[in-house]
C-alpha positions in Angstrom: -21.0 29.5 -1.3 -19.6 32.7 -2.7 -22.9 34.3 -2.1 -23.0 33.2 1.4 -19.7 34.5 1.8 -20.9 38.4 0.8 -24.1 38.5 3.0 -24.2 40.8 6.2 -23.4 38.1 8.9 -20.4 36.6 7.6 -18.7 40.2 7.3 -17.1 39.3 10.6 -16.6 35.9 10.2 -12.9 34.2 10.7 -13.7 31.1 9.0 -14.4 33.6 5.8 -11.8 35.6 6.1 -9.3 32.8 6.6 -11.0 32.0 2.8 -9.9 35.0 1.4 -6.6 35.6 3.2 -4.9 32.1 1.4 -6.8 33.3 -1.9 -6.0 36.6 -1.8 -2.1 35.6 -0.7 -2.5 33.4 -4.0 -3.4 35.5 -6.3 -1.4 38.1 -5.1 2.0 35.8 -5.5 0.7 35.0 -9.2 0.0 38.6 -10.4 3.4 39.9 -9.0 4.6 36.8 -10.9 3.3 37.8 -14.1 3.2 42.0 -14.0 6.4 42.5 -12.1 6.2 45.1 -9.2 4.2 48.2 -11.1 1.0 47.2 -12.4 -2.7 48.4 -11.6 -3.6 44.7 -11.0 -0.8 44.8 -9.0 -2.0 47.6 -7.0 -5.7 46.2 -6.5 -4.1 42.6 -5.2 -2.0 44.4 -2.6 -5.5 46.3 -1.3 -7.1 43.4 -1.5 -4.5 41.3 0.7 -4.0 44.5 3.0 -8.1 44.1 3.8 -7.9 40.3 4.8 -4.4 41.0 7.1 -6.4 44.0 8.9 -9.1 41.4 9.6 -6.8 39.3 11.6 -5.0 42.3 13.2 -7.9 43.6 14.6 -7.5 40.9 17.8 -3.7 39.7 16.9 -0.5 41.1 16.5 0.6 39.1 13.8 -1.3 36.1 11.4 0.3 33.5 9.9 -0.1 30.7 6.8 1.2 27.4 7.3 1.9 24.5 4.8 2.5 21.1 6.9 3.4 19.2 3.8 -0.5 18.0 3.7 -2.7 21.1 4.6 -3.0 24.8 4.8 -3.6 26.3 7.6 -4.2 30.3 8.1 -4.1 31.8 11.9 -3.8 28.3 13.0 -6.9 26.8 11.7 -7.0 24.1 8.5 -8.9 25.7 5.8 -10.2 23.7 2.5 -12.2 25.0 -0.5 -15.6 24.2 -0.6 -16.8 24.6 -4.6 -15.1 23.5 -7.9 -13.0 26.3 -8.6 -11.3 26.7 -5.7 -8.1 24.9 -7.6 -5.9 27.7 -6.6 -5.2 25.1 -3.0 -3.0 23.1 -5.5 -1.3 26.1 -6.7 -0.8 27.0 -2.6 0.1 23.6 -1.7 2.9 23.7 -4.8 4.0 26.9 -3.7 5.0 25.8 -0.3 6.0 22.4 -1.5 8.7 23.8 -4.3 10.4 26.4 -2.1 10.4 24.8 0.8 8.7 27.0 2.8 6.8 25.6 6.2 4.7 29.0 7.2 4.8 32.9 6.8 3.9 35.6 9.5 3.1 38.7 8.3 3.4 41.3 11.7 1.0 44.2 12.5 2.3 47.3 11.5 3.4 45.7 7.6 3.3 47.9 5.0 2.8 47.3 1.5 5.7 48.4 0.4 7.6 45.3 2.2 4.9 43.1 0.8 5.4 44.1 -2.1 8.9 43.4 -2.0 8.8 39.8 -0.5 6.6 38.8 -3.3 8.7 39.6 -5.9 11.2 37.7 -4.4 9.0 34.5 -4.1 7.8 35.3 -7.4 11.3 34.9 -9.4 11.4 31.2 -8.7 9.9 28.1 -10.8 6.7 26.7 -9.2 6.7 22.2 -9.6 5.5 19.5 -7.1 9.5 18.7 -5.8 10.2 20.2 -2.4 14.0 21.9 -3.0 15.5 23.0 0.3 18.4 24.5 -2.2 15.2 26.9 -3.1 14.7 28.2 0.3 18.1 29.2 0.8 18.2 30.7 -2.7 14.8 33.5 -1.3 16.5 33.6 1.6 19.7 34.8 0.3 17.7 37.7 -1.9 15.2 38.1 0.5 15.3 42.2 1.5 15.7 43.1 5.7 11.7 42.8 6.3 10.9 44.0 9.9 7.4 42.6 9.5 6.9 39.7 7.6 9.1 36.5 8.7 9.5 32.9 6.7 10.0 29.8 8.3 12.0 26.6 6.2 10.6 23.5 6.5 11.8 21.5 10.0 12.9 17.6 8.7 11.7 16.4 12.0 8.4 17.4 11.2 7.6 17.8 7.2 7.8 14.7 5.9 9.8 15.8 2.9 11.3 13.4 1.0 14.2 15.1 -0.6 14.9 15.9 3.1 14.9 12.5 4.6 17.0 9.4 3.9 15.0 6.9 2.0 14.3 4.5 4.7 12.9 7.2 6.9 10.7 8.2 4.0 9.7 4.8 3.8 8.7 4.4 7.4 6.9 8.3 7.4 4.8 7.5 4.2 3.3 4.0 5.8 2.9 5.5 9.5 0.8 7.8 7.7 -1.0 5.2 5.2 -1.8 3.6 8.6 -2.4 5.7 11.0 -5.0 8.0 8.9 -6.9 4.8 7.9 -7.9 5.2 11.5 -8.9 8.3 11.3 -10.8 7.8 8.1 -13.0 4.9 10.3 -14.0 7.5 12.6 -15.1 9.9 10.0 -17.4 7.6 8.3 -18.5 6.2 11.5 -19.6 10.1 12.3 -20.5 11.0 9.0 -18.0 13.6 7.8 -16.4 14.5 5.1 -13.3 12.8 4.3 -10.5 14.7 3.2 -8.7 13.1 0.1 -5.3 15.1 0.4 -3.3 12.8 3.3 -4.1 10.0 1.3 -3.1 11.5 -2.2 -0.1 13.0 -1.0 1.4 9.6 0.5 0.3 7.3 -2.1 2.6 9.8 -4.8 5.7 10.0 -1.8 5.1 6.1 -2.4 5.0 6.3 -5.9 8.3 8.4 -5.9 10.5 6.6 -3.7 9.3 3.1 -5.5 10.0 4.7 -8.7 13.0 6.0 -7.9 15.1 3.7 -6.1 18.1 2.5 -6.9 18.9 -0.8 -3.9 17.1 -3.5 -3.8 17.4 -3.4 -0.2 14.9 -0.1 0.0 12.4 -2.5 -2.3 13.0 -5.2 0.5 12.3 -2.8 3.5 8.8 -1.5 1.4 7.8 -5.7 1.1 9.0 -6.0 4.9 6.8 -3.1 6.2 3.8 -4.3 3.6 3.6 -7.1 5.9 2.3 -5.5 9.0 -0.2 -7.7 10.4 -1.7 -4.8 12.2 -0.6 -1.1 13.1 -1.7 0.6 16.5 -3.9 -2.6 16.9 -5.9 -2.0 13.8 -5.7 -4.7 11.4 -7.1 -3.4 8.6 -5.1 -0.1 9.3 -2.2 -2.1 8.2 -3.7 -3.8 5.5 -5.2 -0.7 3.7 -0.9 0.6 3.6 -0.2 -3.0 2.6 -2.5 -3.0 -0.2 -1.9 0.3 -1.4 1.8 -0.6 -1.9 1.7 -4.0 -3.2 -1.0 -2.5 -6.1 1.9 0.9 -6.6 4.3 -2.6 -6.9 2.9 -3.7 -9.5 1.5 -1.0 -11.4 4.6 0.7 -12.0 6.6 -2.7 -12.7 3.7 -3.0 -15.7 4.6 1.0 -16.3 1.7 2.6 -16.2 1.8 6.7 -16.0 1.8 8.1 -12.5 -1.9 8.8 -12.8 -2.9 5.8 -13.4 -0.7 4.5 -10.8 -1.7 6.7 -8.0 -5.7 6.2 -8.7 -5.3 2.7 -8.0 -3.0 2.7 -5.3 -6.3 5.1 -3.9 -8.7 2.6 -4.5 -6.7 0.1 -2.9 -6.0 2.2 0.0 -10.2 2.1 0.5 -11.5 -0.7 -1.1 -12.2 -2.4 2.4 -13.2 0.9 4.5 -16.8 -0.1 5.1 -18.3 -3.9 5.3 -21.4 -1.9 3.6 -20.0 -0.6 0.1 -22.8 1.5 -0.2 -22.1 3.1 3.2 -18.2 3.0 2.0 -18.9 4.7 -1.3 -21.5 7.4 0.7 -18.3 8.1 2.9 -16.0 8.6 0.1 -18.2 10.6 -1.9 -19.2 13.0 0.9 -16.3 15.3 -0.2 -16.0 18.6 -1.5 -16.2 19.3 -5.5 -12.5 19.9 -5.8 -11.7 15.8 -4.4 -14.7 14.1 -5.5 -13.9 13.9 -9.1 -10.2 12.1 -8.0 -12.2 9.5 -5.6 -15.2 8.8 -8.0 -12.6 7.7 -10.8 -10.6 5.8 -8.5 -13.5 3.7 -6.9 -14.8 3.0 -10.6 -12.3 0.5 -11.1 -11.8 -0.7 -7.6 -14.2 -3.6 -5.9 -14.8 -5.7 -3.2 -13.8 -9.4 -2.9 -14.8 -11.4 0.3 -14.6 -15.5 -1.2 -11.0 -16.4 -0.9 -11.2 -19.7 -1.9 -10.6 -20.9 -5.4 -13.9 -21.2 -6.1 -14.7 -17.4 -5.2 -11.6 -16.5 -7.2 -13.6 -18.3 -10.2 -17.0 -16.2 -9.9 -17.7 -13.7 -12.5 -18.7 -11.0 -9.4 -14.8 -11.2 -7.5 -13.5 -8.3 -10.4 -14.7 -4.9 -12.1 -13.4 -6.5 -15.6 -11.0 -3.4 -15.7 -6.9 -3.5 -15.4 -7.0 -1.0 -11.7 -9.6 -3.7 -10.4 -7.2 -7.0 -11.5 -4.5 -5.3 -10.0 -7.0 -5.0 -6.9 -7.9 -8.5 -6.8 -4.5 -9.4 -6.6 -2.7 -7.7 -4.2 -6.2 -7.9 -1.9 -5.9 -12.2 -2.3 -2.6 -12.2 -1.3 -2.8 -9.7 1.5 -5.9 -11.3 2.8 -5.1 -15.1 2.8 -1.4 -14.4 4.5 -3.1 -12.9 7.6 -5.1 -14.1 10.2 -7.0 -11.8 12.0 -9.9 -11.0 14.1 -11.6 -8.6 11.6 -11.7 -11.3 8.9 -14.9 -12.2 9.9 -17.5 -13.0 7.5 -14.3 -13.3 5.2 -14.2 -17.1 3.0 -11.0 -18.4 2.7 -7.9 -20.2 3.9 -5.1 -19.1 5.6 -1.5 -19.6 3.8 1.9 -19.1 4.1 3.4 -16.2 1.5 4.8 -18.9 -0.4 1.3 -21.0 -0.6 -0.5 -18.2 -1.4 1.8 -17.0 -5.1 1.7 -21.2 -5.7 -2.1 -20.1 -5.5 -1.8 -17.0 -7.2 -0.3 -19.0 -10.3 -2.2 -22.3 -9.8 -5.5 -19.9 -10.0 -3.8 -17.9 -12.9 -4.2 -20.8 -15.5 -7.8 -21.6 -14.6 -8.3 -18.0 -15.6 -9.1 -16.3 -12.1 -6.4 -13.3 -12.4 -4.7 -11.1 -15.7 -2.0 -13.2 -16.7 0.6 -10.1 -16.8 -0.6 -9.0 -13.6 -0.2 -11.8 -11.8 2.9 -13.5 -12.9 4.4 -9.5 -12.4 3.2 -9.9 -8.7 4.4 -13.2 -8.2 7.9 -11.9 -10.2 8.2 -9.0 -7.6 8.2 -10.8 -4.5 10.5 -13.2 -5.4 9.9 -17.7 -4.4 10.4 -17.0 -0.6 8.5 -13.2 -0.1 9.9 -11.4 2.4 8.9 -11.9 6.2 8.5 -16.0 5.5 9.2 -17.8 8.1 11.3 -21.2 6.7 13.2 -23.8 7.9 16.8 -24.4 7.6 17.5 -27.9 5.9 20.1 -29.3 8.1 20.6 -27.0 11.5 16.6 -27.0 11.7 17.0 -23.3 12.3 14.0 -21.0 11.8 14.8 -18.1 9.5 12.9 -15.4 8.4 13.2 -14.2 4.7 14.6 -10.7 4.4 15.6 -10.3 1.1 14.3 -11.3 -2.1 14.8 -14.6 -3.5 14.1 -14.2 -7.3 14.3 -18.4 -7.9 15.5 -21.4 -5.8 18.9 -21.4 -6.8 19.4 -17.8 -5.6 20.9 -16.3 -2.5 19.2 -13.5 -0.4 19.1 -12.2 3.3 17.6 -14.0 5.9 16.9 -13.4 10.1 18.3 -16.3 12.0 15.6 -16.5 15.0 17.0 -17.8 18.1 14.9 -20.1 20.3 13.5 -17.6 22.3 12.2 -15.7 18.5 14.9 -12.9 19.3 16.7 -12.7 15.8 20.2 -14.0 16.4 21.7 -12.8 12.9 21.7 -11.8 9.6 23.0 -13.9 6.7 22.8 -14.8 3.2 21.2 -18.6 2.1 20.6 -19.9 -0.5 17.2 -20.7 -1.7 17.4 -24.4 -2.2 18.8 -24.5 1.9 15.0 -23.9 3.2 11.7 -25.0 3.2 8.2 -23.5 3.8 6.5 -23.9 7.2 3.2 -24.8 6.8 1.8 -24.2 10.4 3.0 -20.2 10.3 0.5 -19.6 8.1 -1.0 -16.2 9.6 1.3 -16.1 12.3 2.2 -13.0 14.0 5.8 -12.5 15.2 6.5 -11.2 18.6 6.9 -7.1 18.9 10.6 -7.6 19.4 11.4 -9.8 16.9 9.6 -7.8 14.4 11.9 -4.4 16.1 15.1 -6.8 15.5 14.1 -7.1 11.8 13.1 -3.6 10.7 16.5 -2.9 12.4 18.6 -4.8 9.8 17.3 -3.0 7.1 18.3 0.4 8.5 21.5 2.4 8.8 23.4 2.2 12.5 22.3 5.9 12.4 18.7 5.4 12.3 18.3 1.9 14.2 16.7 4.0 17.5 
């Protein structure tokens, strides 16, 4: 690729030179960071960078970098390395990420002396993978007059950054975007392109953060109440990819396994069901550049495919990969599969249960050896007798609630959506466990839109209910 890069006809070519602008503004940042202002490595970075910028202002007045929270973009236009050692993206991507920093224009007429001098500012500060906004306003605040280079913070309407957003509107960001790039994923393997690993990566470890650090069992509740999605944008397995990718982060880190670990299953589970062909899936996957494919290849190692739902295909030696990621997998894909009913299940064996049927499965299947004992009975643990998004009965008023909090056993007392006749949700209360009973005929059911609205709403802050 680098060769290609040096011959004659890419001399003039902006997709090359948007290449070496974000490597050249890389390296630049890090030998400033390490020489100080007065260095000859120093002065060959800054010649270097001045080449790419006159590039770009031989047809613009000004050229820009942007960080989105997912991608880089340069003069408007995503750019990704093609060959193994083009690492220096994550050292971009953490760059933007730590100081908070959504783009930087750099204006015709620039000279290297202010360059110079807005790199040493950027330079002075620590470099991790937490987005501080206290960071921006700390360069900004010894950030020299520059005529011809201007930053831009990150917008909260628009980054995604956690530390920036309440939890519950992280929540919500992190599985729009689970969901919604699933889609996009179909179409890419439907077309035969390249698949780019980043979206995914980045909101399974904003996932991994907010389940790892929060505090109220009510932002636990809203993750489980989400996780239940039967479809998103009218893609069913859309919303069962998020599902399954938070259910396996769930348990992963109840069981405490390093963030690593945790975030290469939570991959595989976020793909395990792309393609009905595996082989086609795994083509799709693996049709990445070297810098990603390493990531995917270990995570769809311990991943695999289950299609027999019934006990008896829990029971066959084929329905796990034999390793820890892959239990987890069969898990979280039973449960998430048997509680739903829809139209892409075809092909798929099994019955359809109620969330509470389905973990009297999970554990009934446990002792005749289908599932990992610690797995499983941490699963069942998490969600609680009654999961949320049940719909029960009321023992006495014959009123249909649905579960909204967690009820840990049946003498427990949790949150639950009183539905009025008409499936509008009426109120919010506490119950106790022992006060309702399972519903049989709901298994699969789909709520209507609105009561489903009514339900996400209790979980939010008056603030944030539009």
């Amino acid at each position: 690729m680098e060769e290609r890069r040096n011959q004659p006809e890419f001399a003039k070519s902006p997709k090359k030179w948007r290449y070496n602008f974000s490597k050249s503004l890389f390296t630049f940042w890090k030998t400033v960071k390490m020489y100080g202002g007065e260095n000859e490595r120093v002065d060959e970075e800054i010649s270097s960078f001045t080449e790419s910028l006159d590039f770009f202002f031989q047809e613009a007045e000004r050229v820009s970098i942007y960080f989105d929270g997912i991608d880089i973009k340069v003069d408007k236009v995503r750019i990704r390395g093609q060959r193994q050692d083009d690492k220096y993206f994550e050292d971009i991507y953490d760059l933007f990420l730590s100081l908070c920093m959504a783009g930087i224009t750099f204006i015709k007429g620039v000279k290297p002396e202010e360059i110079l001098s807005f790199f040493r500012v950027i330079g002075k500060f620590p470099v991790g993978r937490e987005p501080k906004v206290e960071s921006f306003e700390r360069v900004m605040k010894d950030m020299p007059e520059l005529e011809n280079i201007k930053v831009e913070a990150y917008d909260p309407e628009e980054s995604g950054n956690l530390p920036i957003y309440t939890v519950s509107q992280s929540i919500r960001r992190t599985f729009r975007t689970l969901a919604s790039e699933y889609l996009e994923y179909k179409k890419m393997t439907n077309a035969v392109e390249n698949i780019p690993l980043r979206v995914v990566e980045r909101s399974a470890q904003d996932m991994i953060t907010i389940i790892s650090k929060v505090k109220e069992q009510k932002e636990l509740d809203f993750i489980c109440a989400l996780a239940y999605n039967q479809s998103y944008k009218g893609s069913f397995k859309a919303a069962s990819a998020a599902a399954q990718t938070i259910y396996s982060i769930l348990v992963s880190n109840d069981l405490e396994f390093d963030k690593h670990t945790i975030k290469r299953i939570a991959v595989s589970a976020y793909f395990q069901y792309l393609s009905g062909d595996a082989d086609k899936a795994y083509l799709a996957l693996s049709r990445m550049d070297d810098f990603n494919y390493s990531r995917i290849e270990a995570a769809l190692n311990t991943a695999y495919k289950i299609t027999d739902f019934t006990d008896g295909g829990l029971l066959s030696k084929d329905s796990s990969s034999g390793t820890i990621g892959g239990d987890i997998l069969k898990v979280v894909s039973y449960y998430d599969n048997v509680t739903k009913r829809w139209p892409e299940r075809v092909g798929y064996v099994g019955p359809t249960l109620t969330r509470p049927e389905a973990l009297r499965s999970i554990l009934r299947n446990l002792k005749r050896g289908a599932f990992r004992k610690e797995i499983a009975e941490s699963f069942v643990k998490l969600l609680g007798v009654y999961p949320i998004g049940s719909i029960l009965k009321s023992i006495g008023t014959d009123e249909v609630v649905v579960s909204g909090g967690k009820f840990e056993n049946f003498s427990s007392e949790a949150t639950v959506f009183v539905l009025d006749k008409d499936l509008s949700v009426k109120e919010k209360k506490l119950m106790k466990a022992e006060m309702l009973v399972d519903i049989p005929e709901t298994a699969g059911k789909q709520l209507p839109s609105q009561t489903k609205a009514g339900i996400f709403a209790g979980y939010l802050e008056d603030s944030e209910e539009q």
